[in-house]
C-alpha positions as CSV (number, residue, x, y, z in Angstrom):
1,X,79.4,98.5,39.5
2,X,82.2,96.9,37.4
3,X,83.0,93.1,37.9
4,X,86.1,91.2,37.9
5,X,84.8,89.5,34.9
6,X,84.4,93.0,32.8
7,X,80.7,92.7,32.9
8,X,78.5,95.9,33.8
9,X,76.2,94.6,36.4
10,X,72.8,96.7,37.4
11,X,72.4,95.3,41.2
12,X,70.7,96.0,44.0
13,X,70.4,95.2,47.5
14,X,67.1,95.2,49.0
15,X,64.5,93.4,51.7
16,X,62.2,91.1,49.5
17,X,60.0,88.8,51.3
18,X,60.7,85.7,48.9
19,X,57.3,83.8,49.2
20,X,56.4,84.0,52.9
21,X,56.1,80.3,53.7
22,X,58.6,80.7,56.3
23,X,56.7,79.6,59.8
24,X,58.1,82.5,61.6
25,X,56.9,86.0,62.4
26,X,60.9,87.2,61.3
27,X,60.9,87.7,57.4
28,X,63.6,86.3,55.6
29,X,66.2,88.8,54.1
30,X,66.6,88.5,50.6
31,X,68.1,90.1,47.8
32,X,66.1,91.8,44.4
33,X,67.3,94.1,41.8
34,X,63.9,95.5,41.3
35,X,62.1,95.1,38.4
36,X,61.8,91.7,36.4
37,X,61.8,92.0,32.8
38,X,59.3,90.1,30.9
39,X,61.8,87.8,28.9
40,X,60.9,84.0,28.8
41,X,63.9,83.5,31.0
42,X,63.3,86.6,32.9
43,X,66.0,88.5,31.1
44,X,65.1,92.1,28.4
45,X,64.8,89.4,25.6
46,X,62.0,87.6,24.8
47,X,64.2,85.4,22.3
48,X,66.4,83.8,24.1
49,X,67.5,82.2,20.7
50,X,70.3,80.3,20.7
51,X,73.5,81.5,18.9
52,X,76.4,79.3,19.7
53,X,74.6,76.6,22.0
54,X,76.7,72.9,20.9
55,X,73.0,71.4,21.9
56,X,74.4,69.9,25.2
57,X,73.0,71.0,28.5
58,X,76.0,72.6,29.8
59,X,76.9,75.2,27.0
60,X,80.2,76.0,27.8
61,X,81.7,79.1,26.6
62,X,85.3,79.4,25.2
63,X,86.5,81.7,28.2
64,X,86.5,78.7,30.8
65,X,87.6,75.1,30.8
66,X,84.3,74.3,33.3
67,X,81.4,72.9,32.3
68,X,80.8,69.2,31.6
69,X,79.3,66.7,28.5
70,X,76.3,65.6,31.2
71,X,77.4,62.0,30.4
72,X,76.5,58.5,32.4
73,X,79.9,58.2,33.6
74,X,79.9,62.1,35.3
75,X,76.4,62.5,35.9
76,X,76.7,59.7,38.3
77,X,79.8,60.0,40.1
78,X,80.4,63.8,39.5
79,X,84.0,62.8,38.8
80,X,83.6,64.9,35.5
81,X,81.7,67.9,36.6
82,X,83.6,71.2,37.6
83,X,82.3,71.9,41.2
84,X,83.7,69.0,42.0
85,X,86.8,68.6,40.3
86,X,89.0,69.8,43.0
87,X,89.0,67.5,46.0
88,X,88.1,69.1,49.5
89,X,85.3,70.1,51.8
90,X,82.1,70.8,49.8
91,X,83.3,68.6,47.1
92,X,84.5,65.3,47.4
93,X,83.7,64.6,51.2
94,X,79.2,64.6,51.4
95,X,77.7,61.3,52.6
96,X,78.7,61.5,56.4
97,X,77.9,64.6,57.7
98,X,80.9,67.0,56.4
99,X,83.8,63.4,56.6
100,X,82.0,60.9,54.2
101,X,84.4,60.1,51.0
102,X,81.1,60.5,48.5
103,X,81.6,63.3,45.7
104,X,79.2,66.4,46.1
105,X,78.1,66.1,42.8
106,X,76.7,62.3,42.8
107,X,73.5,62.6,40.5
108,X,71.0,59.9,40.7
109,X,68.7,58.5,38.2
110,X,65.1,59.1,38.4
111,X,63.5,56.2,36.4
112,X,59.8,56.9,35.8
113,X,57.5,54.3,37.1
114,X,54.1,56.0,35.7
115,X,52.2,58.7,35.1
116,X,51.3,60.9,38.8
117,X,49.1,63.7,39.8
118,X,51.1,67.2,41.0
119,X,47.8,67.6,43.2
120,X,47.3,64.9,45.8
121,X,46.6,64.6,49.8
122,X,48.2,61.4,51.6
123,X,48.1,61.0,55.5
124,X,50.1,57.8,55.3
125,X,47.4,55.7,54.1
126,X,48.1,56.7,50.2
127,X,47.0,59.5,47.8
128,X,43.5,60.9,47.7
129,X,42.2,63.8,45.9
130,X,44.4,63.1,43.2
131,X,44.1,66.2,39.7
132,X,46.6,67.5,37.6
133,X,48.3,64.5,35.9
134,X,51.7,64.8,34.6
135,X,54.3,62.4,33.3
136,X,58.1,63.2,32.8
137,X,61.1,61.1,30.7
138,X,63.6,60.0,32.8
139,X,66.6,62.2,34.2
140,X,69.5,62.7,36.8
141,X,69.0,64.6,39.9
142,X,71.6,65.6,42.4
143,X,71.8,63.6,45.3
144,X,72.9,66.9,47.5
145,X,71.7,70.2,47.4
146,X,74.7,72.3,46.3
147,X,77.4,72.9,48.5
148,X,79.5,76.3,49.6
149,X,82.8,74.3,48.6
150,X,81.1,73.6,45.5
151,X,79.4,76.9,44.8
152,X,82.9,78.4,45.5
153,X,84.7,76.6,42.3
154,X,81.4,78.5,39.6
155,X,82.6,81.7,41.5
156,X,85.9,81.3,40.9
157,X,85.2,80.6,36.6
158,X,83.0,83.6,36.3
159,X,84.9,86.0,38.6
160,X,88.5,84.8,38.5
161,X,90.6,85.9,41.0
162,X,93.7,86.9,38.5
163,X,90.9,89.5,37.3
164,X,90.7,87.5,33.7
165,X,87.9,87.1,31.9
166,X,85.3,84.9,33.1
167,X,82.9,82.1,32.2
168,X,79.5,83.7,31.2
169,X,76.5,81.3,30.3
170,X,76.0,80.7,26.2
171,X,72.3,81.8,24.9
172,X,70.3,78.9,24.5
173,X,72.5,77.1,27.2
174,X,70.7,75.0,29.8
175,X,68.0,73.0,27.9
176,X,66.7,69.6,28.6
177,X,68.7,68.5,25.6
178,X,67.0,65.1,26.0
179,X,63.4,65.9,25.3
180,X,61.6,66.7,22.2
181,X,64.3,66.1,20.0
182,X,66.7,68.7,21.4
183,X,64.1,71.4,22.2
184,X,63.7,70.5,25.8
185,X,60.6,71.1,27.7
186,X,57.4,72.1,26.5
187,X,55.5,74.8,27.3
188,X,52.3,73.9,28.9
189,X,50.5,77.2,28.7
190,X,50.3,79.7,26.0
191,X,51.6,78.0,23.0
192,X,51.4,74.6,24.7
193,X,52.7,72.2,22.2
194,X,54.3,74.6,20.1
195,X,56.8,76.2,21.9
196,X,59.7,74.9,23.9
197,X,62.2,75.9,26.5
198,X,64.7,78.7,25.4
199,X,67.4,77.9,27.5
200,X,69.5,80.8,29.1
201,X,68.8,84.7,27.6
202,X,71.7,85.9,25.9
203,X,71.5,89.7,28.2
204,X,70.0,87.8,31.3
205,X,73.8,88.0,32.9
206,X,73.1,91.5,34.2
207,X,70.1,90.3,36.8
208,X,73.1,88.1,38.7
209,X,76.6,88.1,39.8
210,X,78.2,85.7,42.5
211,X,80.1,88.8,44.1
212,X,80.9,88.8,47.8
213,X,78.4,91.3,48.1
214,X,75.7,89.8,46.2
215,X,76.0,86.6,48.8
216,X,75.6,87.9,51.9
217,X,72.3,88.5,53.0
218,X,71.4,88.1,56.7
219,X,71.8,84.6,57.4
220,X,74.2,83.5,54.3
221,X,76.2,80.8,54.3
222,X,78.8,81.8,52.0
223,X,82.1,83.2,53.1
224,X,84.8,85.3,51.0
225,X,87.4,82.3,51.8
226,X,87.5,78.8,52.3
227,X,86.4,78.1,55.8
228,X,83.9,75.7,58.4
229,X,80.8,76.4,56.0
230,X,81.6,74.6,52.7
231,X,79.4,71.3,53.4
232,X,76.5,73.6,54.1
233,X,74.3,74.5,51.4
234,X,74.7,77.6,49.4
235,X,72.1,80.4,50.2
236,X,71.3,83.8,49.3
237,X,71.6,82.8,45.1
238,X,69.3,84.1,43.3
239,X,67.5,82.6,40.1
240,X,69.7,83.3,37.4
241,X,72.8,82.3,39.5
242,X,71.4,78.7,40.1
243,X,70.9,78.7,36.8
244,X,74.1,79.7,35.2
245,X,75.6,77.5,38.0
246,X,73.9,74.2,36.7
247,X,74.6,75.3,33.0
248,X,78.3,75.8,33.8
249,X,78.2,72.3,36.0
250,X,76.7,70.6,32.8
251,X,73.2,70.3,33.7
252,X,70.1,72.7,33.9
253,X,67.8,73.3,36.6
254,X,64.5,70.7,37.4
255,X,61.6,71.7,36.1
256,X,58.9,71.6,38.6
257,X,56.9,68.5,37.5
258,X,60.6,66.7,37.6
259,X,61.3,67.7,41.1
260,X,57.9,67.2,42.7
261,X,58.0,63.8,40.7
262,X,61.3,62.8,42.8
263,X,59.8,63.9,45.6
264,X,56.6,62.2,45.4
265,X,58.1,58.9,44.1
266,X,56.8,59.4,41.2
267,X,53.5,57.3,41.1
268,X,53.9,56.2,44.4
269,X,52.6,59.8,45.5
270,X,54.3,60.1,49.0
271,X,53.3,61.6,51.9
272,X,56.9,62.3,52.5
273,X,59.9,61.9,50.0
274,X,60.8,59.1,52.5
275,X,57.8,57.9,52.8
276,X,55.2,57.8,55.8
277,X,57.1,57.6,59.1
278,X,56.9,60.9,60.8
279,X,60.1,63.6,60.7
280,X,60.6,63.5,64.1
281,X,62.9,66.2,65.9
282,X,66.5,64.3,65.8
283,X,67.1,65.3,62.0
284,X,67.0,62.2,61.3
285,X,64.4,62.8,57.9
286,X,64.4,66.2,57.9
287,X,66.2,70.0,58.4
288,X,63.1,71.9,60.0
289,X,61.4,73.5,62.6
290,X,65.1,74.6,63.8
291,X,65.2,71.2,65.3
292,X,68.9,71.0,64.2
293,X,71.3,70.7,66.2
294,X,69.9,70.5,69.1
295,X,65.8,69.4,68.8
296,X,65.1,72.4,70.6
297,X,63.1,73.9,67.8
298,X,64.5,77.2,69.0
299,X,65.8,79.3,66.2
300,X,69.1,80.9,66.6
301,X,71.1,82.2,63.8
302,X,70.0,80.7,60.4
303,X,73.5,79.3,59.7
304,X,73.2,77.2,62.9
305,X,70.2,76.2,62.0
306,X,71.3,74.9,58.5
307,X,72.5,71.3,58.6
308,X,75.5,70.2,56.1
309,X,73.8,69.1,53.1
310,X,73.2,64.7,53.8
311,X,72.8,65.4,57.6
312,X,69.2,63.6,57.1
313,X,70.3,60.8,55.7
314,X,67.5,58.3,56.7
315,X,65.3,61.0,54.7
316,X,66.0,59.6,51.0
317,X,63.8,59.8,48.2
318,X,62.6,57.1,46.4
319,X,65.9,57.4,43.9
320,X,68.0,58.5,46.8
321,X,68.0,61.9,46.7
322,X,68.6,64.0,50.2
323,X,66.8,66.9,51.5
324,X,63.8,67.0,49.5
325,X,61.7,68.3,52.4
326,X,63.9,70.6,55.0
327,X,67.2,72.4,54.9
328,X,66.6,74.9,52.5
329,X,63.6,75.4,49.4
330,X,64.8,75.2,46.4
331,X,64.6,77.1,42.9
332,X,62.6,75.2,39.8
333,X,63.5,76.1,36.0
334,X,59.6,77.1,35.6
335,X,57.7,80.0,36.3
336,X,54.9,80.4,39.4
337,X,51.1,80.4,38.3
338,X,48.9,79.8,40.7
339,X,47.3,76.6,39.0
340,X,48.8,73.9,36.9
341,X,47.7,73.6,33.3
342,X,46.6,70.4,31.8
343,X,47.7,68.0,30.1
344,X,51.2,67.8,31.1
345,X,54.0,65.7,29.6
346,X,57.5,66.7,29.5
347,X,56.4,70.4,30.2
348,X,57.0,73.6,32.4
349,X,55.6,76.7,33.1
350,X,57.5,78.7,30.2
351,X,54.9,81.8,30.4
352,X,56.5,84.7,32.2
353,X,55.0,86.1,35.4
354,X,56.9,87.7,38.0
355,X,57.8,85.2,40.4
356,X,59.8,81.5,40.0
357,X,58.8,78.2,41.2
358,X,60.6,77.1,45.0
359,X,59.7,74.2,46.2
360,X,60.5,71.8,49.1
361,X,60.3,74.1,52.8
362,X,63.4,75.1,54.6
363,X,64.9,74.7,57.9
364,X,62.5,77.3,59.3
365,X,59.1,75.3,57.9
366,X,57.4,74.2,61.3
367,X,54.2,73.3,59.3
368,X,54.4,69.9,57.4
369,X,52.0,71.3,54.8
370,X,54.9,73.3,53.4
371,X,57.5,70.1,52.6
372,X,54.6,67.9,51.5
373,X,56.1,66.7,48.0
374,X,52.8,68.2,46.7
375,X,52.8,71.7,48.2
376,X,53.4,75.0,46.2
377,X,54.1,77.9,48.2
378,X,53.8,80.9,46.3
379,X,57.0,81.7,44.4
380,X,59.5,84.3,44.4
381,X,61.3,86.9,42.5
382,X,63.7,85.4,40.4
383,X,65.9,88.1,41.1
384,X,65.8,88.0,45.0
385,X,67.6,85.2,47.3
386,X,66.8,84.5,50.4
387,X,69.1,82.9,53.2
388,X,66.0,79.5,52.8
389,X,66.2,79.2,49.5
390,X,69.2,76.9,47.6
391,X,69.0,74.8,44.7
392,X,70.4,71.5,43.0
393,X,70.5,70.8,39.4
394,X,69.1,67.8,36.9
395,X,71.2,66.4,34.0
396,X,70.4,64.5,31.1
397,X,69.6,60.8,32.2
């Protein structure tokens, strides 16, 4: 089909089971565009060379006016960053279930206090069976998962409603700038130590467009216009739309030994990003086992069942960030293997497979195991998304 933005996309709509770790018979309903190409960003090209990057995070192109420097003063407010630049719901009203005055975009520090282990049991009486050590430089994370109302403003740069020409992602876009002097993360397998991330594929565009139609699988929480859903989180995106979305926001995605280190407290190792007091059923911690609204643990519709993004908010991390464990999983720069690769410092899993890294459980997750800060899952096609799966992005610290 041919987009607003003059771009020749190759989509398809189909039924992808996007991991199976959701605790219900029904399978979620996602969306693929068959087969994934073997580039290191899951695009045709194995390059992914940068040819314009300015070496920040965001690499914003000349067609839009989005995209932000990833500095102190916008990665902690999110005054400066585009999805929030507009005020209203889903932008500048998070911290108080849909009528707080808090921007959106608020990013939060993650200071590292030590080296942790990605593998690790805790019942509340600390970690045990601790393997795979990792340690990571320090970084922002979003406090919020990302909004509808928030979502909405990226859809309006790359697909602009006057039918101009949109904002596409540069190649080489999306690095953690920060790390390795400017060559971001570093591959832990295959040419661990010698090769590093290679930010957004120049062709990788064509596996993902924010269209209307490309939103709304069952259960989606986007709508066409402004409405009662923009505090919610944003569903049904696919990899290479959470992407482009954090690139174009000024940021990148976490890689997964970043997120599972906020979600862990770091060295602290957590049984829960809160800590050890169970979740309960009054969402008070945590969006799961359809406890929300109600605590009847009966699930209706999966927009009911989603909770604006903050509705936990006695369910912090140790840095502050919300909805670590419940609500919706959420996408992770690297790549799924089924074992971590050792040793691990500053690294992700660069080496192409066919499935990307999702981490954290979703409203459906009735089993704790699956938003334990150390659990796994199993992945999903970078190409598919599901109506439990959303995102949030990380930004230079």
């Amino acid at each position: 089909m041919q987009c607003r933005n003059g771009l020749r996309m190759a989509l398809l709509l189909v039924t992808l089971g996007c991991g199976g770790r959701s605790a219900y018979d029904a399978p979620s309903e996602s969306r693929d565009d068959a087969a994934v190409a073997g580039g290191p960003e899951g695009g045709p090209s194995s390059s992914g060379a940068s040819t314009s990057s300015s070496g920040g995070s965001g690499g914003v192109s000349s067609a839009s006016s989005g995209g932000s420097s990833g500095s102190d003063d916008a990665s902690d407010t999110g005054s400066q960053r585009p999805s929030c630049a507009p005020s209203g719901p889903g932008t500048t009203d998070c911290g108080s279930v849909g009528s707080g005055s808090e921007s959106c975009c608020t990013s939060l520090e993650v200071t590292p206090n030590g080296p942790y282990y990605r593998t690790y049991a805790n019942s509340g009486s600390g970690p045990s069976g601790e393997a795979d050590p990792a340690t990571v430089s320090a970084f922002r994370l979003d406090k919020y998962l990302v909004t509808v109302g928030r979502f909405r403003q990226f859809v309006n740069a790359v697909l602009p409603p006057d039918g101009g020409t949109g904002w596409v992602p540069l190649a080489g876009s999306g690095k953690h700038t920060h790390l390795n002097d400017g060559r971001g993360l570093a591959e832990v397998a295959g040419d661990a130590g010698l090769a590093f991330e290679p930010g957004w594929a120049m062709d990788a565009w064509v596996f993902g467009a924010p269209t209307d139609a490309n939103l709304s699988c069952s259960g989606s929480t986007w709508t066409s216009a402004p409405g009662s859903q923009e505090n919610l989180p944003i569903n049904c995106v696919n990899w290479f739309e959470a992407y482009a979305f954090c690139i174009w926001d000024g940021g990148f995605l976490p890689s997964e030994a970043e997120w599972e280190y906020a979600a862990a407290g770091g060295s602290e190792q957590r049984e829960y990003p809160w800590g050890s007091t169970p979740p309960g059923t009054n969402s008070e911690y945590a969006i799961y086992g359809c406890y929300y609204p109600d605590g009847s643990g009966v699930c209706t519709t999966s927009v009911m069942n989603i909770a604006p993004v903050g509705t936990a908010a006695s369910g912090g991390g140790l840095w502050g960030q919300l909805d670590l464990a419940g609500n919706l999983s959420q996408w992770n720069l690297d790549w799924y293997a089924s074992g971590y690769v050792n040793p691990c410092a500053d690294c992700a899993q660069l080496l192409p497979s066919s499935d990307r890294v999702f981490r954290g459980g979703s409203f459906l997750s009735a089993q704790s195991s699956e938003w334990l800060p150390p659990d796994r899952g199993s992945g999903g096609l970078p190409t598919g998304g599901s109506y439990d799966l959303g995102f949030r992005c990380a930004l230079t610290p």
